[in-house]
KOLLUMKOL-764105 format. One record per residue: x negated, y negated, z of N, C-alpha, C in turn; residue in one letter. Coordinates in steps of 0.001 Angstrom, whole numbers, padded with zeros to 6 digits, always signed. Example, Ala and Ser with C-alpha at 12.3 -4.5 7.8 and 13.67 -1.06 7.14 Angstrom:
REM KOLLUMKOL-764105
-013190+005690+007800-012300+004500+007800-013200+003300+007800A;-012850+002250+007080-013670+001060+007140-012900-000030+007870S;
This chain:
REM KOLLUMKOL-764105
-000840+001198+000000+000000+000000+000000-000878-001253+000000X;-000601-002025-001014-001215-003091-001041-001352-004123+000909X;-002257-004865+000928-002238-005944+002175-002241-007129+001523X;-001290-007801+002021-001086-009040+001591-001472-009985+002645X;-002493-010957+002321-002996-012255+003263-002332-013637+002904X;-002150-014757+003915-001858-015919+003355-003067-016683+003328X;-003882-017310+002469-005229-017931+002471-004989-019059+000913X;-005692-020228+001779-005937-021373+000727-006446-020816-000870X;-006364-021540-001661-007154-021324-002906-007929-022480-003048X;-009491-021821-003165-009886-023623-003250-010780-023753-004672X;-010577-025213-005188-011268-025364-005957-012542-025818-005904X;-013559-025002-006877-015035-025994-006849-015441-026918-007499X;-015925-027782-007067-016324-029116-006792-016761-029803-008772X;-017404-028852-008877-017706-028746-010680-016334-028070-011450X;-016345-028547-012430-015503-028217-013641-015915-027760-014391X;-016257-026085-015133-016663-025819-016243-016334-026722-017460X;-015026-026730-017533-014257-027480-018725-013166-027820-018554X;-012759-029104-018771-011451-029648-019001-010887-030306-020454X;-010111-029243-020523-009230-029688-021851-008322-030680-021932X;-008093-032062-022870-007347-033035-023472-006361-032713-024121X;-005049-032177-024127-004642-031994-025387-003424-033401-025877X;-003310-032998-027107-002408-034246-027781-001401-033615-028585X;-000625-034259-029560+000545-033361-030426+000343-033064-030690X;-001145-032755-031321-001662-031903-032781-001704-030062-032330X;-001537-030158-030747-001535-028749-030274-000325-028199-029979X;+000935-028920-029436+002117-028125-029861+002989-028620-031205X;+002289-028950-032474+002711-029225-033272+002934-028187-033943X;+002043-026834-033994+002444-025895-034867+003703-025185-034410X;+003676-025527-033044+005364-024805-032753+006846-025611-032805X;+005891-026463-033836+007501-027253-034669+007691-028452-033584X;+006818-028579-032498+007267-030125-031650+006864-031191-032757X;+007637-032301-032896+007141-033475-033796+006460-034424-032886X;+005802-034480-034589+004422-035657-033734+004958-037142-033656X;+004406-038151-033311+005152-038862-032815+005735-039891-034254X;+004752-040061-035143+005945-041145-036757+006543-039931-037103X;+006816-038578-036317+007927-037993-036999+009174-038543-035944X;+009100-038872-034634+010201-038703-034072+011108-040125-034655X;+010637-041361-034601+011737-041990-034920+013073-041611-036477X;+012029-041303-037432+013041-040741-038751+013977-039721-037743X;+013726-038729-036907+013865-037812-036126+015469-038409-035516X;+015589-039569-034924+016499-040131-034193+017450-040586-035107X;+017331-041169-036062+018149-041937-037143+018619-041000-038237X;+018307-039956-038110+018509-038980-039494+019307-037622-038432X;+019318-037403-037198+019896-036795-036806+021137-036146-036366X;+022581-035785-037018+023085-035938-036994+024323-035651-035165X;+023735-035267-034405+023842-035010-033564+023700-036471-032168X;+022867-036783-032854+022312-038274-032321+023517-039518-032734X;+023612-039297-033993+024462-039974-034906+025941-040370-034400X;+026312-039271-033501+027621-039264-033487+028284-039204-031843X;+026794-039686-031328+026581-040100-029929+026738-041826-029534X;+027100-041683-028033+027009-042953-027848+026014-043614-027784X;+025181-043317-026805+023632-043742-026961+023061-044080-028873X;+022795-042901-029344+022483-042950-030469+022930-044165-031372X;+024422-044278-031184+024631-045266-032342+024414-046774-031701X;+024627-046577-030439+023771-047522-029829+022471-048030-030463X;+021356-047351-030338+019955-047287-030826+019871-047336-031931X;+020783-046615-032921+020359-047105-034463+021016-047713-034838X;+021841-048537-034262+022570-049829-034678+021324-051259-034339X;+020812-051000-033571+019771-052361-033074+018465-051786-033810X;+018046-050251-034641+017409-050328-035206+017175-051153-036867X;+018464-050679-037188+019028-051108-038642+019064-052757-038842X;+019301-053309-037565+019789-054583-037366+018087-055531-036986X;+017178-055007-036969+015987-055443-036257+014984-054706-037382X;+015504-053883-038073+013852-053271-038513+014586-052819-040269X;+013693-052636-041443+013960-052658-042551+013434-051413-042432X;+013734-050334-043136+013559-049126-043665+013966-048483-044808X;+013260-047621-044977+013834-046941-046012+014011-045637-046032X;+015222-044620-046064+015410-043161-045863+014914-042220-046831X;+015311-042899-048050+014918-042137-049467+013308-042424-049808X;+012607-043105-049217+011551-043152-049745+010555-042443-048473X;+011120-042339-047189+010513-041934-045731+009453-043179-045405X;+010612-043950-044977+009650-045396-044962+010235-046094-043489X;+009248-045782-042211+010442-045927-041760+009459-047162-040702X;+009627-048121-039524+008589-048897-038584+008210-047979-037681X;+007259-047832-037169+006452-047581-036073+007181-047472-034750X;+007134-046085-034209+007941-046142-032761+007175-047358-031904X;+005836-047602-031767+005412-048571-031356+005978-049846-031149X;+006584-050116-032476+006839-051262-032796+008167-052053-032479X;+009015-050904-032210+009811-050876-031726+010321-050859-030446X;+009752-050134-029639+009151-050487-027774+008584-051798-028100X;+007465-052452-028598+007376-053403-029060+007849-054547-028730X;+008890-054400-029909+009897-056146-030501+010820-055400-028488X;+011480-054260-028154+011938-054383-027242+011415-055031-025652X;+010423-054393-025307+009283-055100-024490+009195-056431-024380X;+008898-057250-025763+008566-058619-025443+009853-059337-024626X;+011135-059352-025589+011858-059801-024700+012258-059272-023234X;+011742-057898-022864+011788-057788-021469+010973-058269-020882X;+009780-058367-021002+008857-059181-020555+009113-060789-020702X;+009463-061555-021303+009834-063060-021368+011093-062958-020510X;+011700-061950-020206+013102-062354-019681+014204-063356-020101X;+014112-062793-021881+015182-063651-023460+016174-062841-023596X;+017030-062943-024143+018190-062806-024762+017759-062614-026583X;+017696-061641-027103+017539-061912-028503+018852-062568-029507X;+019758-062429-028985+021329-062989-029504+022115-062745-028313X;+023854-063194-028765+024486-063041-027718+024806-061777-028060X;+024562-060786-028739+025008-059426-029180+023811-058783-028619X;+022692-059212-028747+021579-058501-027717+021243-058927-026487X;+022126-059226-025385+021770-059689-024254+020265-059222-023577X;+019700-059732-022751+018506-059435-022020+019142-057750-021227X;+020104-057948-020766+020580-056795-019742+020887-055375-021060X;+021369-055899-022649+021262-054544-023906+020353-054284-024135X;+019165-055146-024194+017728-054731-024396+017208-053831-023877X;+017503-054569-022183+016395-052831-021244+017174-052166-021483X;+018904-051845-022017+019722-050468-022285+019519-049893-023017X;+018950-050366-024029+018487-049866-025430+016693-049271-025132X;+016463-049620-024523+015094-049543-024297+014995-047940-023089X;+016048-048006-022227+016560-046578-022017+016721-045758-022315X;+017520-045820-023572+018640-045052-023984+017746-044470-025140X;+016616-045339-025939+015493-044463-026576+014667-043700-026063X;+014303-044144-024661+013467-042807-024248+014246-041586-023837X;+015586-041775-023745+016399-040664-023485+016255-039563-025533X;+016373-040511-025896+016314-040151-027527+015219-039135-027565X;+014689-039554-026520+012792-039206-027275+013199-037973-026487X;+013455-037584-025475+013599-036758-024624+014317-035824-025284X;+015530-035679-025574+016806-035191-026574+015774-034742-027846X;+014778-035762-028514+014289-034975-030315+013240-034030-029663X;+012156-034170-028634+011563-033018-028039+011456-031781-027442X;+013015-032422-027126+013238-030215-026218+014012-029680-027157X;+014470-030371-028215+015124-029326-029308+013961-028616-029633X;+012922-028494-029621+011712-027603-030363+010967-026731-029089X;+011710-027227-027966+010782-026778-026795+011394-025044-026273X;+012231-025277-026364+013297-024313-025600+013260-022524-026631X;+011375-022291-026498+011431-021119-026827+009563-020514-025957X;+009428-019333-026626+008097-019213-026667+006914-019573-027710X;+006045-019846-026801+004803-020133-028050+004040-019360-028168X;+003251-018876-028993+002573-017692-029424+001029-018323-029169X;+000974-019588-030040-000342-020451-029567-000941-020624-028546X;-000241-021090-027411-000389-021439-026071-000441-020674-025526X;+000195-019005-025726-000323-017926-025024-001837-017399-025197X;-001784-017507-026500-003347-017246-027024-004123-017829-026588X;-003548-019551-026417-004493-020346-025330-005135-019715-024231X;-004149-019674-023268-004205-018986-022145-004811-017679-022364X;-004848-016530-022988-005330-015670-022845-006752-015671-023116X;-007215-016783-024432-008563-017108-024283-009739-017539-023362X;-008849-018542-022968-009374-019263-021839-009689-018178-020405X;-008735-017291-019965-008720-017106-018570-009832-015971-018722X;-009724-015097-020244-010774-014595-020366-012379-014855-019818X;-012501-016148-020082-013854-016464-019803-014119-016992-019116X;-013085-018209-018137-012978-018921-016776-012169-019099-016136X;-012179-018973-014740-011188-019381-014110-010858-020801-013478X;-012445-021437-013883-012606-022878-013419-012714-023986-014798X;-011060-024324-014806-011217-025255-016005-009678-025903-015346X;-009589-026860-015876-007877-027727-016134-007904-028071-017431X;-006234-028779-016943-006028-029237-018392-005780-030470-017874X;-005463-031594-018473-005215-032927-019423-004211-032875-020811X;-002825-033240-019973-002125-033180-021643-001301-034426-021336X;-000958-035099-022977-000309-036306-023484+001064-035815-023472X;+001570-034545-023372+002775-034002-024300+003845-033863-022986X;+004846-034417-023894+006028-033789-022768+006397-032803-022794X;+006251-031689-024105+007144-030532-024071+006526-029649-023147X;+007093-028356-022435+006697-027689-021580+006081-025859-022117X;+005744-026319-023623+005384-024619-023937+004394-024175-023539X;+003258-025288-023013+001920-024771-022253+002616-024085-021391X;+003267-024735-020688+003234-024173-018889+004387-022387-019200X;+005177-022989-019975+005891-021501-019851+005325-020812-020629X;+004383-020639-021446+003628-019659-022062+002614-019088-021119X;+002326-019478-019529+001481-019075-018561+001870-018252-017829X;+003672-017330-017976+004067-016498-017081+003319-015039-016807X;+002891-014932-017946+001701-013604-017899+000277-013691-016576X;+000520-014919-016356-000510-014906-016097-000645-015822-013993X;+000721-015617-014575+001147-015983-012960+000864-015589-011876X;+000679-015939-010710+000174-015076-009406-001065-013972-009433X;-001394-013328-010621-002445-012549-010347-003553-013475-010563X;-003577-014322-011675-004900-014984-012161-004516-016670-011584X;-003337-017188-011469-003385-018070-010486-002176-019270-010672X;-002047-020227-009925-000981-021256-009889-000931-022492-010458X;+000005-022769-011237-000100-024260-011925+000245-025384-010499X;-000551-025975-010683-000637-027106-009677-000569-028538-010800X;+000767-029444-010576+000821-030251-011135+000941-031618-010743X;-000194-031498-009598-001223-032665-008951-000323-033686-008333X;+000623-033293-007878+001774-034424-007355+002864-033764-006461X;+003573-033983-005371+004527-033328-004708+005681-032935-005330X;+006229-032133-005192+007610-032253-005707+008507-031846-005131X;+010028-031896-004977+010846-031780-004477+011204-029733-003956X;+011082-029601-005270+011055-028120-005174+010005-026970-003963X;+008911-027837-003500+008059-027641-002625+009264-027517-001067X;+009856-028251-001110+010494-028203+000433+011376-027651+000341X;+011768-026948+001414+012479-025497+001477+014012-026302+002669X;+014581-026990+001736+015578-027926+002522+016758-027608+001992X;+018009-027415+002736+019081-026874+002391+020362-027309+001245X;+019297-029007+000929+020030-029422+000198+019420-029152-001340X;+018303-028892-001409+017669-028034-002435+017928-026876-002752X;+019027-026178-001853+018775-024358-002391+019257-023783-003296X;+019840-024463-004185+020430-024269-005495+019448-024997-006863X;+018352-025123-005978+017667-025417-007552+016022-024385-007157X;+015584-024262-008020+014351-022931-007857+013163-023643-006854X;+012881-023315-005974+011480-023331-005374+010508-023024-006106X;+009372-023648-005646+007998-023795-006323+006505-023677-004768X;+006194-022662-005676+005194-022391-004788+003970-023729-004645X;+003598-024396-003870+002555-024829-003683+001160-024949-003820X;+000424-024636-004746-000727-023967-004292-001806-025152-003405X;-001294-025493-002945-002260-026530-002352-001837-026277-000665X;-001636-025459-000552-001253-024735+000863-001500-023198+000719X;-001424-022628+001682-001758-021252+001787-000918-020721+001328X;-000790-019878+000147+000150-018601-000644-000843-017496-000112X;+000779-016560-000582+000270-014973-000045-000599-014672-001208X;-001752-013714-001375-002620-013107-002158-002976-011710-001921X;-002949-010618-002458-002620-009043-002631-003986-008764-002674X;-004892-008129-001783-006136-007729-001418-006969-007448-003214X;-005827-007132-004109-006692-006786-005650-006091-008411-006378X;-006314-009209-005851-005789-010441-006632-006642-011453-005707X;-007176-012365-006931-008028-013486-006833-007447-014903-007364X;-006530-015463-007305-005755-016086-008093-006661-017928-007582X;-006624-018626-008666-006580-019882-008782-005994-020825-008715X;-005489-022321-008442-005070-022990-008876-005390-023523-010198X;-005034-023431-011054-004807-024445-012683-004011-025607-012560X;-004952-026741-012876-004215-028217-012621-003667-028304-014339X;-002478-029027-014074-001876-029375-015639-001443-030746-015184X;-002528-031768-015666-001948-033173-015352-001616-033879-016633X;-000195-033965-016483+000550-034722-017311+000906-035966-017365X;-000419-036354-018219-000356-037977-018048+000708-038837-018370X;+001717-038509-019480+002687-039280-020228+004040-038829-019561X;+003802-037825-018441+004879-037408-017559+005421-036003-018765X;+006792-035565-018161+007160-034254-018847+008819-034023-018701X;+009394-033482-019739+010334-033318-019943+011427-032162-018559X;+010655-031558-017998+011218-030755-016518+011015-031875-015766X;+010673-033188-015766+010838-033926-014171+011573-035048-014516X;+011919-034794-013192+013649-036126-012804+013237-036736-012251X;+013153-037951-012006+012560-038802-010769+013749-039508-010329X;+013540-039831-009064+015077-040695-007912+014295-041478-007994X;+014737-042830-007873+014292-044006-008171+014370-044641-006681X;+015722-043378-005751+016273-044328-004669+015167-043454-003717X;+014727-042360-003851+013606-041644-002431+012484-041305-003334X;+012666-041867-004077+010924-041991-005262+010454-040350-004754X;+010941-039326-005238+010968-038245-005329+010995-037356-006762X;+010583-036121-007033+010459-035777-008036+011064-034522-008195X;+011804-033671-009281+012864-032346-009166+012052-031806-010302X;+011688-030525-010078+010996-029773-011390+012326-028711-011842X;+012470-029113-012940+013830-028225-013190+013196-027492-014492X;+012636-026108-014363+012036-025786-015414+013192-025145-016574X;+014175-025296-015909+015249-024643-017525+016168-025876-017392X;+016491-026889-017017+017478-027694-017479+017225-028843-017640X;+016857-029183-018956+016302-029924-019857+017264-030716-020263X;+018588-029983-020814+019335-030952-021603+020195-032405-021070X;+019727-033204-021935+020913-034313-022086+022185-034727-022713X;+023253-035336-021974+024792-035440-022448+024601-037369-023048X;+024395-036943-024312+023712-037928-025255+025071-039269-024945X;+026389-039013-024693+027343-039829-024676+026999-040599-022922X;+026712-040149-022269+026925-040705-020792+025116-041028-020482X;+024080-040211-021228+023198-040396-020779+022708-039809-019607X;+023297-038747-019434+022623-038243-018137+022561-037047-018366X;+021360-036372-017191+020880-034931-017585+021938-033720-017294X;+022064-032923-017416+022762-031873-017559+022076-030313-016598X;+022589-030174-016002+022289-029159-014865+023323-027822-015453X;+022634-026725-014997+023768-025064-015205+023552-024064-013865X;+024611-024003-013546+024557-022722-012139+024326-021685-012987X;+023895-020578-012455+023167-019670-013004+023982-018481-011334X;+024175-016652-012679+024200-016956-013661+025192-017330-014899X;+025887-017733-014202+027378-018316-014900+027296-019219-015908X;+025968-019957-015760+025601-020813-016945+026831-022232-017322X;+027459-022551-015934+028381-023434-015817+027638-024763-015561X;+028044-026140-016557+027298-026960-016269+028088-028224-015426X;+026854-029239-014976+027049-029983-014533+026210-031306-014382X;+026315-032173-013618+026155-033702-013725+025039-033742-012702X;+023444-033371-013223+022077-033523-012483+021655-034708-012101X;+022192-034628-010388+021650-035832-009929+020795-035638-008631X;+020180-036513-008176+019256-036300-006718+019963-035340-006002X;+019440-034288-005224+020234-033609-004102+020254-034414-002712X;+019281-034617-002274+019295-035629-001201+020165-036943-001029X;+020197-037580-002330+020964-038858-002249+022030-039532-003167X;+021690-038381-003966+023253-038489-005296+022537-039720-006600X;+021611-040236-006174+021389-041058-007734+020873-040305-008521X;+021321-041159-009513+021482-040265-011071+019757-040438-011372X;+019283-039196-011919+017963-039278-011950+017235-039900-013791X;+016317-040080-013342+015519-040921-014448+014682-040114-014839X;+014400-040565-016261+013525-039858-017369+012003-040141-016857X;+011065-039266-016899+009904-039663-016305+008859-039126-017698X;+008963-040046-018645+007926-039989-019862+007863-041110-019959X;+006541-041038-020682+006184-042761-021232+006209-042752-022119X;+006498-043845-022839+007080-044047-024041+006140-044238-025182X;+005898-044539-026629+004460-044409-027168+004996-046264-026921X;+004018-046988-026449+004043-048470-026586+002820-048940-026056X;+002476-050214-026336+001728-050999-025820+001882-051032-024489X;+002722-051007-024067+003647-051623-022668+003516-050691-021709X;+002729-049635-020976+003192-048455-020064+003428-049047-018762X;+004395-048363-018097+004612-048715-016525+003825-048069-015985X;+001911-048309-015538+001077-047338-015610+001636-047439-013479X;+002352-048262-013134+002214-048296-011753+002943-047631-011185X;+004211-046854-012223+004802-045695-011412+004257-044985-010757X;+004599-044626-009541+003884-043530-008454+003509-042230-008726X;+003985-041459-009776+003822-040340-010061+002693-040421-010981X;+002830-041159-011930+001927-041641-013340+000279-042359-012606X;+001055-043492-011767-000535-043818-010987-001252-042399-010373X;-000658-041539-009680-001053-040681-009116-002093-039372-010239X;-001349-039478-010781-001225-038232-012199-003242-038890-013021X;-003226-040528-012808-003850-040785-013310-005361-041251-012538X;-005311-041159-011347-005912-041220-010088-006692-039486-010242X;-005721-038804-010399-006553-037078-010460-006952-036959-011566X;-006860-037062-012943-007455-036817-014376-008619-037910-013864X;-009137-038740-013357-010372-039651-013290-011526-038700-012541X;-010906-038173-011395-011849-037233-010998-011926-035879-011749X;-010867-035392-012340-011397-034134-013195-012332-034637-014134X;-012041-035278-014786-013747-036016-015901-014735-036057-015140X;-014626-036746-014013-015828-036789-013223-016547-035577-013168X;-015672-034680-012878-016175-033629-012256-016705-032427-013736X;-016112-032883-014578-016674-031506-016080-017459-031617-016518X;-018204-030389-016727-019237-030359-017640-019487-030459-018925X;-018188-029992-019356-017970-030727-020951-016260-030939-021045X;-016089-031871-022193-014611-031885-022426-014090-031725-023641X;-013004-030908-023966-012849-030590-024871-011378-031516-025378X;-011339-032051-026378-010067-032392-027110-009383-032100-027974X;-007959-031797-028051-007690-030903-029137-006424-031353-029387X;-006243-031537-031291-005160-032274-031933-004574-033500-031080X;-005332-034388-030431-005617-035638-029837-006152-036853-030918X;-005196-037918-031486-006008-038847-032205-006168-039875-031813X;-006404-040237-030251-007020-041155-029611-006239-042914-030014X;-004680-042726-029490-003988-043347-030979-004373-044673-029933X;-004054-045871-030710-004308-047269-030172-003411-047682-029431X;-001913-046598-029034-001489-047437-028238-001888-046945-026984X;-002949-045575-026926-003252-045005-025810-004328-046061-024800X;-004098-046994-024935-005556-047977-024322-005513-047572-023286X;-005038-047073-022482-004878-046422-020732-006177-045624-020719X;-005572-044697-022010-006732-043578-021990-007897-043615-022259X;-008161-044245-023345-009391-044935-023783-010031-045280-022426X;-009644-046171-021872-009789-046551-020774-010637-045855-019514X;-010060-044689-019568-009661-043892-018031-010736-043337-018812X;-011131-042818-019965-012120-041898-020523-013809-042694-020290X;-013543-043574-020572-014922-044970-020667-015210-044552-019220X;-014481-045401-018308-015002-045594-016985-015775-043877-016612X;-014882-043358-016591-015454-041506-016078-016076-040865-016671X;-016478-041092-017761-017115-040309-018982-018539-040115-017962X;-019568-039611-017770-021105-039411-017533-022039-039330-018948X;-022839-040448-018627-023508-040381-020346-024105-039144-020686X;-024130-037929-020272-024441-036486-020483-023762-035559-020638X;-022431-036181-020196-021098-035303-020775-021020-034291-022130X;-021223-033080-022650-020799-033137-023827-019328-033226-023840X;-018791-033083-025169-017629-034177-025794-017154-033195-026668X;-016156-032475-026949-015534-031380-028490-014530-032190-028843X;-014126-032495-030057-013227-032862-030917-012749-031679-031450X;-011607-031245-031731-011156-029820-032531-010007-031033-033397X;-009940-031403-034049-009060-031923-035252-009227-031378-036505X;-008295-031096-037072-008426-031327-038958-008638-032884-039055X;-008319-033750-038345-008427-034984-039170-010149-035845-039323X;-010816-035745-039626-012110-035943-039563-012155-037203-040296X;-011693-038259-040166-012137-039403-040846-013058-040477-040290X;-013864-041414-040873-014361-041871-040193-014210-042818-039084X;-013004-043370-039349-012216-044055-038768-011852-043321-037266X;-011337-042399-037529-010950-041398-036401-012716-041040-035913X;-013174-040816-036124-014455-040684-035785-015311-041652-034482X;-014765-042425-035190-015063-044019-034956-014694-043734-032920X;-013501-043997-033232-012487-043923-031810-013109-043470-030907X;-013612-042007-031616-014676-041184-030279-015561-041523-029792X;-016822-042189-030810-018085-042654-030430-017555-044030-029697X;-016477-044415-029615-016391-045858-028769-016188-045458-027436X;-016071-044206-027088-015711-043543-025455-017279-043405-025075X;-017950-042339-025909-018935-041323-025787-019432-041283-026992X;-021551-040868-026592-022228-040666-027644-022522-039226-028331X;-022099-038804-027148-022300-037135-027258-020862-036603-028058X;-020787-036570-029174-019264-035546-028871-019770-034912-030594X;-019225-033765-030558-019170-032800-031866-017701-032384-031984X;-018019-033150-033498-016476-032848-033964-016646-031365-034501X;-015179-030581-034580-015166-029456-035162-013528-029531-035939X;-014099-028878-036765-012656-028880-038194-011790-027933-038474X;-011216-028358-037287-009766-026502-036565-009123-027450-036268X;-007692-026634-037062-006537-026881-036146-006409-025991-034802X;-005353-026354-034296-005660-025523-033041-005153-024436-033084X;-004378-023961-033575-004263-022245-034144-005093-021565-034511X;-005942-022218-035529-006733-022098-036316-008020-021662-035137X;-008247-022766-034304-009566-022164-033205-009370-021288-032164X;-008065-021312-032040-008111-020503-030902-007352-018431-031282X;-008529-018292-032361-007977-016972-033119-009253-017031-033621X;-010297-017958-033148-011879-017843-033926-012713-017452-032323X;-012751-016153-032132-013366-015659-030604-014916-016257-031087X;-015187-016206-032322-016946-016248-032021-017019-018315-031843X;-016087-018982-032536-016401-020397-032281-016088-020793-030680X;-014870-020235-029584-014651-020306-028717-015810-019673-027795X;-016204-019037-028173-017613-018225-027213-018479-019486-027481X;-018923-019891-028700-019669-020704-028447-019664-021919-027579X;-017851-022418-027701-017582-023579-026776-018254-023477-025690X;-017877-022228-025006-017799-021887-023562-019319-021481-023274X;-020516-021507-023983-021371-021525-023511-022406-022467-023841X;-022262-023504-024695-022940-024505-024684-022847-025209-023729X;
């Protein structure tokens, strides 16, 4: 009979490797990259015939020139953008765009964004398992760093659960406390406290810090608290609010705080100039990716194009970088331009010319990663 102990998991102090990833890595499993999502919102017919939606592409049509037949469409940027400024001046763009429709509209798209992303999410990935199976192969001391909201990394890690070790997603969450007004939504093991471990099991914590936030978290705005709801994703595009299912009856309902009844908020950032980098979760999220750089010996980036509205990151990469760092690029896109971006972080970095399917099904280029 197995003996089961309760004992910390601790991490060491060095980082073999920490991985970056960007869209270009759950892109092959059909998530859109980001100048796909706005055509994405306006061409959707599901969206279309929503309240929100016609909301949003009524102030798109009315604010921005496009073209459908030619796939010509403005910049999600640009659009957070023209919305932003007048939230920031605290204007009125007309009396049809009040200051108070603006931030609604400015809502009601990141709800959009939320809604065009988990339509592609809500399966398995074959990639991300391969990920994972590559990786754990050869270390158990690495994290990740991802831009992406969709969640196929993390649920492509069930194989690999409890024996080889725990996703730790560097922030408290609600699901952690074992409170009676929680017991209808799933508990989450901790690993940053003592879990049980089976005398033939060595298990880890794996950090997955999600810088741009993620499509499983709700945030209360009123106990600045966080709900990991790893299956109830969806949104009721007419009211704007998330959508909860008892299980297993699969009966739905109106997902709001358990503790205090407010209706919970979208916790992604939006692609813009503009980030609310001072949210508590996001400051936090971004407080721990500074010390994982610190701490790696090399970093790897993958289908990441270092886009310009990421200046956070740029940022957060400069300050922590160590001028001895090595640096991996895995893109198809090799231009010089894109090139460019990298050497403005770091001098060290080697690009390599894989998609990420593509590298992570090449055992002899991945051996090499892992031992340079």
């Amino acid at each position: 009979m197995k003996s089961i102990k309760t004992k910390y998991l601790k991490i060491p102090d060095e980082r073999d490797i920490v991985f970056v990833l960007g869209a270009g890595a759950s892109h092959p499993d059909g998530v859109p990259l980001q100048r796909h999502i706005l055509p994405m919102i306006l061409t959707t017919r599901e969206i279309a015939e929503s309240k929100i939606g016609q909301q949003v592409t009524e102030f798109v049509k009315d604010n921005f020139a496009f073209d459908n037949s030619k796939n010509l469409y403005p910049q999600l940027e640009a659009v957070f953008g023209f919305l932003d400024y007048f939230i920031a001046q605290n204007e009125s763009l007309s009396s049809k765009y009040t200051n108070s429709i603006i931030r609604q509209i400015k809502e009601n798209l990141i709800k959009l964004i939320h809604f065009i992303v988990n339509l592609r999410t809500d399966k398995n990935s074959k990639v991300y398992h391969q990920f994972w199976d590559a990786v754990s192969q050869r270390t158990s001391n690495f994290s990740i760093i991802t831009l992406n909201y969709d969640t196929l990394l993390e649920q492509s890690f069930d194989f690999l659960f409890r024996k080889f070790g725990y996703i730790d997603y560097c922030f408290h969450l609600m699901n952690y406390d074992r409170r009676k007004e929680l017991s209808n939504f799933n508990f989450w093991i901790n690993p940053r406290e003592p879990v049980p471990v089976a005398d033939n099991e060595s298990p880890v914590p794996i950090k997955i810090i999600k810088l741009h936030g993620s499509l499983t978290w709700k945030y209360c705005s009123c106990c600045n608290q966080t709900l990991l709801t790893p299956w109830d994703r969806e949104l009721d595009l007419n009211r704007g609010t998330f959508t909860g299912y008892t299980y297993p009856d699969k009966t739905k309902y109106d997902l709001v705080c358990p503790l205090d009844g407010t209706q919970f908020e979208t916790l992604i950032l939006m692609p813009s100039y503009v980030k609310p980098l001072t949210q508590p979760v996001i400051s936090q999220l971004t407080s721990e990716a500074a010390r994982e750089i610190r701490a790696a010996k090399k970093i790897v980036f993958i289908g990441y194009s270092l886009s310009n509205a990421d200046l956070h990151i740029r940022a957060l990469f400069k300050k922590q970088l160590k001028c001895d760092d090595k640096i991996y690029v895995i893109n198809t896109r090799q231009t010089e331009a894109f090139k460019l971006k990298y050497y403005s972080i770091a001098k060290n970095v080697t690009f390599i010319n894989r998609s990420f399917e593509d590298f992570i099904k090449n055992d002899e280029l991945i051996d090499q990663l892992f031992q340079n």
